[in-house]
N, C-alpha and C positions, 0 to 999 in steps of 0.2 A: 926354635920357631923358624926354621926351616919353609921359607915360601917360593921358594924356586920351581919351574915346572920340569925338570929333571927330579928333583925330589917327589915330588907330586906324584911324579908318573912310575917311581918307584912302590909308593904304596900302593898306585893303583893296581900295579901288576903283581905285588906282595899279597892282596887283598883276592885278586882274582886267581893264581896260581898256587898259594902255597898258604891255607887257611888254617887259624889254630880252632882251636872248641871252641873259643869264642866268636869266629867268624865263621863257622863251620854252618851249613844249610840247616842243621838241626837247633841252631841257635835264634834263629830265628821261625817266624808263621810260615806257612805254607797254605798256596792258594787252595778251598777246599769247595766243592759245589754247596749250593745253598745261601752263600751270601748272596743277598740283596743288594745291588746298586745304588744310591740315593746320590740324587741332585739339588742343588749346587757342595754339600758334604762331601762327596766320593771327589771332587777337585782337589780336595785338599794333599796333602802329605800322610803316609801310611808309613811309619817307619819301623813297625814292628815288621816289614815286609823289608828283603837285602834290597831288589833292584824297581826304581819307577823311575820314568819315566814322561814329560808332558811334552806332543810333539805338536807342531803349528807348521801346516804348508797351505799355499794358496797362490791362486792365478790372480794376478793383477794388471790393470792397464791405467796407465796416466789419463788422467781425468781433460787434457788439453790436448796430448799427442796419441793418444792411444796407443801409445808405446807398451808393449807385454813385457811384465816382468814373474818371473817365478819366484817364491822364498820359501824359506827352511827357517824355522827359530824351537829349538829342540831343548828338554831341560832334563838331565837324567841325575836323579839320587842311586849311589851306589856304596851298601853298605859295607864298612871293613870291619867293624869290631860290636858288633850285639852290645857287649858290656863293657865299654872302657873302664880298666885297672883303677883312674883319675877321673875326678868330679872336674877335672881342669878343662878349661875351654877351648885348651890347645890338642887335649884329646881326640885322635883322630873316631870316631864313629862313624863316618859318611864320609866321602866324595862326592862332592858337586860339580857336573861337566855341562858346558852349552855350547850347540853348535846355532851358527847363525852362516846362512849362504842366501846369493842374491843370483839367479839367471836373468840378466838380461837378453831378452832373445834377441831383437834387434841386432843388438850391436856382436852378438854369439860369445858371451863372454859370461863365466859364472866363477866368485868369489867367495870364499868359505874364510871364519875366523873362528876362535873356538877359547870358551876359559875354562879354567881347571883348576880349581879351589877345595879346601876344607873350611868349614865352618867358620872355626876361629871367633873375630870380635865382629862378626856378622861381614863376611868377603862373600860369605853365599848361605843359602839355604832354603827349607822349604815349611812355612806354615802348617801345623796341624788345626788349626783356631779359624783361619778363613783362608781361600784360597789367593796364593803367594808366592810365586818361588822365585828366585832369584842369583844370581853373582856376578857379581861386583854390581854393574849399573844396569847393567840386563836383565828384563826380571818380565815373569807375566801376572796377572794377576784379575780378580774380578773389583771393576766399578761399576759399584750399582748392578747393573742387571749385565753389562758389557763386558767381555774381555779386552783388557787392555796390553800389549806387547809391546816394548821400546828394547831398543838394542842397536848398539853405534859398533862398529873397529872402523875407526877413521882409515888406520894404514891400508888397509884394504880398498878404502871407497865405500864401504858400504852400512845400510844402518836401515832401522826401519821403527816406525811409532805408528799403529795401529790401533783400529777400537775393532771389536768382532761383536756382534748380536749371534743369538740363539734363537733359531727358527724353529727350530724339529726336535720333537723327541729324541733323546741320547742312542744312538742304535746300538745294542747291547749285544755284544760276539758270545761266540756260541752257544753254550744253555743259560740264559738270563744275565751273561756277560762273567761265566765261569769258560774259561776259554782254555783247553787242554793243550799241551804241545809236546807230549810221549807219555808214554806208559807208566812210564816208572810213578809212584806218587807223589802230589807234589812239583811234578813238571808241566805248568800251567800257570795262570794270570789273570786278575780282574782287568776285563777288557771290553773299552766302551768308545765310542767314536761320535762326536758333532761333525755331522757330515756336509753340510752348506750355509756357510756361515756366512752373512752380510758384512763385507770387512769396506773399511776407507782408512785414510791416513797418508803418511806422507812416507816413502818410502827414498832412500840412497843408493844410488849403483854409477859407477865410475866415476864418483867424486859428485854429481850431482842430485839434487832431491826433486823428486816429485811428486805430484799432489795424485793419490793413485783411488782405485774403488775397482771390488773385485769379490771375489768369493774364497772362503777357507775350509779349511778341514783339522778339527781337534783329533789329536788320540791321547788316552791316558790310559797306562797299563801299569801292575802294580802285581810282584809277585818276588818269589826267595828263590826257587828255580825253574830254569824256562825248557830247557832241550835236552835230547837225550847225549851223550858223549860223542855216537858215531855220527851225528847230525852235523852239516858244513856249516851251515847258514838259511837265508830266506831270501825268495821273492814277494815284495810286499807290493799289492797297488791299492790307488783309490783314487777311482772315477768319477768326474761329476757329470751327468750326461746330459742334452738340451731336451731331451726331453722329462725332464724332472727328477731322473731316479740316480741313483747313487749307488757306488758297487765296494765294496772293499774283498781283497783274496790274498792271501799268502800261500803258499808253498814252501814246507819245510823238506829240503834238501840233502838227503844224505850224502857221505864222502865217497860214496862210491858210485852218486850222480841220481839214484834212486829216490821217489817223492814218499812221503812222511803219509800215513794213513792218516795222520789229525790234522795234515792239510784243511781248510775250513776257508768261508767267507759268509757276508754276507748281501744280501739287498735292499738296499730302504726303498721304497714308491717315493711317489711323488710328492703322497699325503704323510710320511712318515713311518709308514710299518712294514716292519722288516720281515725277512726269510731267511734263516741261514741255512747253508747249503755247505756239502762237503767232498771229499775230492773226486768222487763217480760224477759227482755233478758238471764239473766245468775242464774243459781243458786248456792247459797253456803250454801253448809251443815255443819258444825262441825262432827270433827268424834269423835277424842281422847282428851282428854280431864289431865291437870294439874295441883295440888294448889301447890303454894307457901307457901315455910316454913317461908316466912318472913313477909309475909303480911296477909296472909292465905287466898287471890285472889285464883278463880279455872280461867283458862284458855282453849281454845278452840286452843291445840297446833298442832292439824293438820285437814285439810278440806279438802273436795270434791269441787275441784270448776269445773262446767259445763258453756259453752257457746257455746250450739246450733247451731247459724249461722254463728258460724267459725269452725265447728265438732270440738272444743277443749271439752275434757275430762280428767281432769287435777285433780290429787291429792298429795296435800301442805304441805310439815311437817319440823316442827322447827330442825336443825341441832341439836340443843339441848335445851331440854325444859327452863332452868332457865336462861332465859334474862329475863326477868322482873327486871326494874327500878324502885327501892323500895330504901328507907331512906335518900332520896336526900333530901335537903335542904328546897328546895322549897315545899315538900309538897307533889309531884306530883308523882302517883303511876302510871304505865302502862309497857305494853309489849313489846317490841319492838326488835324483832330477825332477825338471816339469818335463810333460808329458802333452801329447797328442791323440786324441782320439778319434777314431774314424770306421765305421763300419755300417752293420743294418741291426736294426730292432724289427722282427719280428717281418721281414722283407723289406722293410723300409730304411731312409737310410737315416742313419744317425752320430751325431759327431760329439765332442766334448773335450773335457782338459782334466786334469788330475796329474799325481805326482807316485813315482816306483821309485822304491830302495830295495838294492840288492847286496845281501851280504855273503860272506865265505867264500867269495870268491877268489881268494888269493889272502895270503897270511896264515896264523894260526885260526882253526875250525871253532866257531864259537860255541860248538857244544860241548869244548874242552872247557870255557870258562864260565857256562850258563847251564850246567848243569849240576847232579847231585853226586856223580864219583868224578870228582875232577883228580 
């Protein structure tokens, strides 16, 4: 009963490198078109599915200083063994990880904390019964109609307790929220996004709390494998823009710099209905560019993004360069900021906020551990 996070972080990486039949891609579902989405249901926990994930970012400002803050509060199930050997509780089946990061823009300072759990006598997990997840004391979860988010690391400074409303239809990625990510079968994910969510509550960053109101962005994706092997990683965003509409894109990235034909995105309006679009559609350039003094990762911290058939003209830049999620536990290096937006809609001009993660940039290529020939 081994609860050490050197221990932890050996299964994780036992679990994602070197899989028996039991953990093996075939032992578990594979995402397949034609499922249906259903809400508030599809919140729950899917664990006939290896990898899900519940991810929560949003721009916020104090409700007295108008002070901007960014957050990240992230919950991913990730499965090691389909059928444990043991009906015992100490049997590993899952991994439970959470990242929790706070930008303070003001003061240009952004603080990440992260827990790494197995199940056990309840240190973490994720409800199939109503929507739940949690570890240790971090946990999100639906009241009533609301989401509710709480999450402290004192040692950090940081923490955050949250209510979210649901305004808009769930905008459902690419065919009815069957969202492909290569060829191969199988490599793909139910993928659905709560794209402006009316958030308040009281948020912590360098040691103090404030009383904040702001706007969020859910994602929840659920799938056994996501990438092809030669894939690096992704550029993910999602825009909230003043003039009502909402943008999400990824780019999936190959290692030899090349962009993924099932690149995809899409667009909500203002009244909630979406378009998705694929990668002839929109272009993303890198402009400026950052390394990291801790990882010594370069990053691509601001873009041009273009999208033709809505005249969006749109160029993206990190409130401040050094979010990057480095020396975590787990192992897991990546970017993950608030953002700034500034360009024209349609000749005119238009601005907004939202949050980019960028992966594979440096480490091992996560299409080595998200896909099906690992």
């Amino acid at each position: 009963m081994i609860r050490t996070m050197a221990a932890l972080l050996g299964l994780v990486l036992g679990a994602l490198q070197a899989p028996t039949s039991s953990s093996s891609p075939d032992a578990w579902q594979q995402a397949k078109p034609g499922r249906a989405i259903s809400l508030p249901e599809d919140h729950r926990s899917h664990p006939g599915y290896r990898i899900e994930w519940w991810y929560y970012t949003g721009t916020l400002r104090s409700t007295n200083e108008g002070r901007r803050f960014g957050y990240q509060l992230t919950f991913f199930r990730i499965g090691v063994n389909a059928a444990p050997p043991t009906p015992s509780r100490w049997a590993v089946r899952d991994l439970h990880m959470a990242h929790l990061a706070v930008t303070d823009v003001g003061a240009s300072t952004h603080a990440a904390a992260e827990r790494l759990n197995r199940a056990g006598p309840g240190w973490a997990g994720a409800s199939e019964t109503a929507y739940r997840v949690w570890n240790e004391d971090w946990s999100a979860a639906l009241d009533g109609t609301e989401h509710r988010l709480t999450a402290s690391a004192p040692a950090q400074g940081i923490g955050l307790d949250l209510r979210l409303r649901e305004t808009r239809p769930p905008a459902l990625h690419g065919l009815g929220g069957f969202s492909r990510k290569g060829s191969s079968p199988g490599n793909a994910s139910y993928y659905y996004s709560l794209t402006r969510m009316p958030t308040e509550g009281t948020l912590r960053a360098g040691g103090r709390s404030f009383a904040v109101r702001g706007s969020s962005w859910m994602d929840h994706e659920f799938g056994t494998t996501f990438l092809e092997s030669h894939q690096a990683g992704w550029d993910w965003f999602s825009l909230q823009l003043d003039d009502g509409r909402d943008l999400m894109m990824f780019q999936l990235r190959g290692r030899d710099g090349s962009v993924d034909p099932r690149s995809s995105g899409t667009i909500v309006a203002a009244n909630g209905r979406t378009r998705p679009f694929g990668p002839g559609e929109i272009r993303l350039e890198p402009l400026r560019r950052w390394t990291s003094s801790a990882s010594g990762t370069t990053y691509p911290v601001e873009w041009r993004v273009a999208l033709p058939g809505e005249a969006l003209d749109l160029r993206v830049e990190a409130v401040i360069d050094a979010q990057e999620l480095h020396g975590l536990a787990s192992g897991i290096t990546y970017w993950e900021g608030a953002i700034d937006v500034e360009g024209t809609a349609g000749g005119r001009p238009v601005s907004g906020t939202g949050y980019l993660e960028m992966t594979g940039y440096g480490g091992r290529p996560l299409g080595e551990v998200m896909s099906r020939s690992r």
